[in-house]
C-alpha positions in Angstrom: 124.2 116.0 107.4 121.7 113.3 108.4 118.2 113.8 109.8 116.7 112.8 112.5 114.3 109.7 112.7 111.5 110.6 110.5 112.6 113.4 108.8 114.0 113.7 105.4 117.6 114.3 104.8 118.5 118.2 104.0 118.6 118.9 100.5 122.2 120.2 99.8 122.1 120.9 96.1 119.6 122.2 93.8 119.1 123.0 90.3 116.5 125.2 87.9 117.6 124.7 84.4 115.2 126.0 81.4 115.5 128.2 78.0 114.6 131.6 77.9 112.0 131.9 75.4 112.6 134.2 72.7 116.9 134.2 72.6 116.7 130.0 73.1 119.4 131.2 75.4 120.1 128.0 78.4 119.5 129.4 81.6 120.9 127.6 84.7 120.1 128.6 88.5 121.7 126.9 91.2 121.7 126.8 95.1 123.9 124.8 97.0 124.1 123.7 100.6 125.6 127.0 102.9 127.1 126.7 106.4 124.0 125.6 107.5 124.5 122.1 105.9 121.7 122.6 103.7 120.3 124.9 100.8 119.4 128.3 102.0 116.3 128.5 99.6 112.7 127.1 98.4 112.0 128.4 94.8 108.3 129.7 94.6 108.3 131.3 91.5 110.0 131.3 87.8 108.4 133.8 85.5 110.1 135.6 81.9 108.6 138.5 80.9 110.0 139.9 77.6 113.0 137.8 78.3 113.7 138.8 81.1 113.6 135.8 84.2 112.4 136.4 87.9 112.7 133.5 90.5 111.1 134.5 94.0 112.8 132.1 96.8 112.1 132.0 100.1 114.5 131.1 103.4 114.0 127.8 103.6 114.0 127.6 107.7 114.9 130.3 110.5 118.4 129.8 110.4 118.6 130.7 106.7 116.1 133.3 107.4 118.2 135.1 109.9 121.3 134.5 108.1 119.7 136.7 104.8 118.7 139.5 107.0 115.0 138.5 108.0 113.2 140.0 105.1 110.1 140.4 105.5 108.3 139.5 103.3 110.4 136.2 103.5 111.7 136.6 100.1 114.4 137.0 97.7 113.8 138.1 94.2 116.3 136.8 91.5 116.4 138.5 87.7 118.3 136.7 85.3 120.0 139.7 83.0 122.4 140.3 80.5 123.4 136.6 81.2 123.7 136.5 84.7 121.4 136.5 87.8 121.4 139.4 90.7 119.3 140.1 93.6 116.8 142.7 93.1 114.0 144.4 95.6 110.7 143.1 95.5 109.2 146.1 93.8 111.2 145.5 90.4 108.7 141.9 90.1 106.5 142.9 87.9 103.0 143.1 89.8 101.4 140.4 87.5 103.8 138.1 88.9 102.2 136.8 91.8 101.1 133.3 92.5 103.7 130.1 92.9 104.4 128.1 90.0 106.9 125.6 91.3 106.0 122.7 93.8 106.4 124.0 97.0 104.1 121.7 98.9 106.4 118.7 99.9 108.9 116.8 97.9 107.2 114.3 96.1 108.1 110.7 96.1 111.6 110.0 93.9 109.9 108.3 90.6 108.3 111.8 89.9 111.7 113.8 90.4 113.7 112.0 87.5 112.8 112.7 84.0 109.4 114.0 84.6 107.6 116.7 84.3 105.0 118.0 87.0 102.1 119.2 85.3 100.6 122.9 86.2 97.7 121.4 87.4 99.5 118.8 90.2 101.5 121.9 91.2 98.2 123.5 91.8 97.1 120.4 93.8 100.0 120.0 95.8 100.8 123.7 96.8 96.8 123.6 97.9 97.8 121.7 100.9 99.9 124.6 102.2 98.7 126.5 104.6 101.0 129.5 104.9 99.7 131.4 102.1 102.5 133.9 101.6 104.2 130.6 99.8 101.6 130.7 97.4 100.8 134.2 97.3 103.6 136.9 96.7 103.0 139.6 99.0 104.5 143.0 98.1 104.3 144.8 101.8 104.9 143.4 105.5 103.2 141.0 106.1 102.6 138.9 109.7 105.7 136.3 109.5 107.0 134.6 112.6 109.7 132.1 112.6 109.2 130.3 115.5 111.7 126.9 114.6 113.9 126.3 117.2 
């Protein structure tokens, strides 16, 4: 799928890879393009508590939004268990999960997605920018979401 002039291509592929502390067990989490042409997701969150990992995601635009059933709030909570990774209700996060810790903000330029790591703090910096705080805030309840993309 190509993009317009001046937009970036959709991202068809993506990967969270890390080791779940405690077991040193390899943990992958993958989402790939759907029928849309593109990835149906934007990871917000990757917590482990007693080895036990959450990702929050949310619909990455309104197609993908509708097509997962228009949660609201726009997310969907992943717990990676007994070694593999289901769909759970919001309510099993635990509640002191709640603040994005992956970069959400834009894609940064190329030379910092290859081999590096972003730093906690330039996460911080670059998810300031947003302005939709329910991407760095995760809401429990309803909250005021309207998709208004054509």
């Amino acid at each position: 799928m190509e993009a317009p002039i001046g937009q970036q291509k959709p991202v068809n592929h993506q990967k969270l890879s890390f080791e779940l502390p405690g077991t040193k067990e390899s943990v992958t989490w993958e989402n790939s393009a759907s029928e849309l042409g593109y990835v149906l997701y934007e990871p917000l969150l990757l917590d482990v508590i007693n080895n036990v990992a959450y990702l929050v995601v949310t619909p990455k635009m309104c197609a993908a939004w509708r097509l997962v059933g228009k949660p609201n709030p726009p997310y969907i909570v992943f717990r990676y268990m007994d070694n593999r990774w289901e769909s759970v209700d919001i309510n099993v996060l635990p509640s002191n999960i709640a603040k994005s810790n992956l970069l959400v903000a834009a894609v940064p330029p190329d030379n910092l997605l290859h081999d590096k790591t972003i730093s906690d703090k330039d996460i911080n910096i670059m998810n300031g920018y947003i302005d939709d705080s329910y991407l760095k805030t995760i809401y429990r309840g309803k909250i005021r979401y309207e998709c208004s993309e054509n």
